[in-house]
N, C-alpha and C positions, 0 to 999 in steps of 0.2 A: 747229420746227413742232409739236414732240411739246408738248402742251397738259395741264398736270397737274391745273388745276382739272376738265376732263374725265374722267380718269382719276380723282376721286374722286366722279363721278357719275355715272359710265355703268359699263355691265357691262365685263368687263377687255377689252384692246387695242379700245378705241374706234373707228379708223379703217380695222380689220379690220370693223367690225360687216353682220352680214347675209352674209360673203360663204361661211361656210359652209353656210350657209340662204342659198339665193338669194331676196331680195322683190323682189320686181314694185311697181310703181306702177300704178296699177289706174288707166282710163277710163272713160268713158259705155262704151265696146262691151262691156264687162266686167259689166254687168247683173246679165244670165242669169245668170253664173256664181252673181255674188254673191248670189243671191235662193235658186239650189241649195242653195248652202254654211249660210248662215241657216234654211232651212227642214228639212236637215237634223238641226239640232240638237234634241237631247231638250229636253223641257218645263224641267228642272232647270237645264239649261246654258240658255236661252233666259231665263228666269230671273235667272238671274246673271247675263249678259249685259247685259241691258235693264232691269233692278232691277224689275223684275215678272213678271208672267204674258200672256205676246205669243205669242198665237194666230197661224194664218198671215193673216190677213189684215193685221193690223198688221204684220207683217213684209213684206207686199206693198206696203205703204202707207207705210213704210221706206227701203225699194229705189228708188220709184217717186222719192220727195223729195232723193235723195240728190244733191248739188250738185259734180258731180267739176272745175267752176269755181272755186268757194268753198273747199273741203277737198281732206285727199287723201287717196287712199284706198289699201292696201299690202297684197297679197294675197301667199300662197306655194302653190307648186301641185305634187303629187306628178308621179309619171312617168305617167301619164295623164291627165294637164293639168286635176283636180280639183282647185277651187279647198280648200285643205283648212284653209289661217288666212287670217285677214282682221283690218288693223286700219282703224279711220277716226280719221282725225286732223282734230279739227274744231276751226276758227281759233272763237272765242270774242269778242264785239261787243270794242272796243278801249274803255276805259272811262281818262277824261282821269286823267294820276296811278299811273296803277296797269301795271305788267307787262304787256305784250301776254301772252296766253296761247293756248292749246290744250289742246281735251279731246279724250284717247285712249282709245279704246274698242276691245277686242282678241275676239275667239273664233278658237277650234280645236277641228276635229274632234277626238273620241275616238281613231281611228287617227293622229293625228298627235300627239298628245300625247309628252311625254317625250323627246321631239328637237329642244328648243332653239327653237322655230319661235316661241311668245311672246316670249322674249328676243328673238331677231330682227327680229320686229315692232317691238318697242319700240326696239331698238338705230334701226333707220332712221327709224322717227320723227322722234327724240331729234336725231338729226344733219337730219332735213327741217327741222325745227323751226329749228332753231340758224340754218340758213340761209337763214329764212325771215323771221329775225328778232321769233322767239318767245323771250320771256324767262321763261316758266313751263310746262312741260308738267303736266297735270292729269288725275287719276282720281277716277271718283266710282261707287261701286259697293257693295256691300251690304257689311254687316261681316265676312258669313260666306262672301264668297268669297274661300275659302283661294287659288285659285290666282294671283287678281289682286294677294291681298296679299304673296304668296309673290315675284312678279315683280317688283311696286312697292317690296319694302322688299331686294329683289338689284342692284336700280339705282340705290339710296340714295336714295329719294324718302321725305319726311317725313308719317307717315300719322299722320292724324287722327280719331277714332269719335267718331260721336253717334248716339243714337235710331235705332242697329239699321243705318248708312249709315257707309261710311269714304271718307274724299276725302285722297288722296295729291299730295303737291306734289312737281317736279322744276326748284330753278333752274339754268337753262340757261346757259352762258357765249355771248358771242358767237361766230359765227362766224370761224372761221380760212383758212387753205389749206387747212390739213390735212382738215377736216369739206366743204371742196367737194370736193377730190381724192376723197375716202369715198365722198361722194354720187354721184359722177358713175365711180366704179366698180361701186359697188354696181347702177348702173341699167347697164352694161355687161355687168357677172359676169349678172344675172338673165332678161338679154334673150338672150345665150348660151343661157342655160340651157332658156330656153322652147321657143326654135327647136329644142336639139338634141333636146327630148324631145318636139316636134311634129313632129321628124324621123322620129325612133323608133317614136310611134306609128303614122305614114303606113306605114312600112317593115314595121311589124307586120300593119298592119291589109291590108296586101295582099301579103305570105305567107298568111297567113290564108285570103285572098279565094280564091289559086292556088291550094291544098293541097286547099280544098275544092270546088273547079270540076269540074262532072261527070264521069266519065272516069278522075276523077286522083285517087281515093280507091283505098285501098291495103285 
């Protein structure tokens, strides 16, 4: 089952991927969130993101297009169910001859940074992809963002520079057991995880409510 051409292009134990980070697969009812998390972001980071300068209304006008029929779209969310990474994996027109592909577009917050959480992303892609029967996953993004090239070339994707733009290629092996058995824990481990920390919160948020109920202040 164990699959080595994987293993020399995904980040290491492939069919572990995401379940230290738990990713979600994001919906329509997931919107909000996602328009939070995007408008969040500094000018700089919105920048590299989007290879320009995207004000909020382009990012509302973003949000609004986003086709969670067509793509798909993998969020990670801290212990107060902020959306904090987000990537969109968008299936790309199938063009006769050539690799079916996908373009992967990733952000994270600045508090989320340095925890694994873009590898993450990429890792469950990388296996959506596989099983979706994508034969190239694809990055296209400014030359000078170190952090996408920093990701793109840890997952051995082959990068390419021109004219101030780098566009990173990933070929995909097909589909195995092993990469649906992946997928179909990765979406158990993450769904776990939502619930227990939407437990959490409920369970916080009314201590909270008790502690400070008239009468009951100390």
């Amino acid at each position: 089952m164990h699959n080595k051409l994987a293993n020399n292009h995904l980040p290491t134990k492939p069919y572990m991927a995401g379940l230290a980070v738990p990713v979600r697969e994001l919906h329509a009812g997931h919107r909000s969130e996602i328009l939070s998390h995007l408008l969040m972001l500094g000018d700089e980071d919105r920048r590299l993101r989007f290879g320009t300068q995207t004000p909020d209304e382009v990012i509302h006008h973003y949000v609004e297009g986003l086709d969670f029929n067509r793509d798909a779209i993998f969020g990670v969310f801290d212990a107060d169910l902020n959306l904090t990474g987000m990537a969109h994996l968008a299936y790309l027109p199938e063009i006769k001859g050539q690799p079916h592909a996908a373009e992967f577009g990733v952000s994270v917050l600045p508090e989320g940074r340095g925890q694994g959480i873009g590898t993450a992303l990429l890792e469950r892609s990388a296996v959506h992809s596989r099983n979706s029967n994508i034969q190239t996953l694809y990055v296209h993004c400014l030359a000078n963002n170190k952090a996408m090239m920093h990701l793109a070339q840890k997952a051995g994707m082959t990068v390419e520079y021109a004219y101030g733009d780098a566009d990173a290629y990933l070929k995909l092996p097909p589909a195995n057991p092993g990469t649906i058995v992946n997928e179909a824990a990765n979406e158990q481990w993450a769904d776990f995880d939502y619930v227990l920390k939407e437990n959490l919160k409920l369970a916080n948020q009314a201590w909270w409510w008790f502690l400070g109920r008239p009468g009951h202040a100390r």
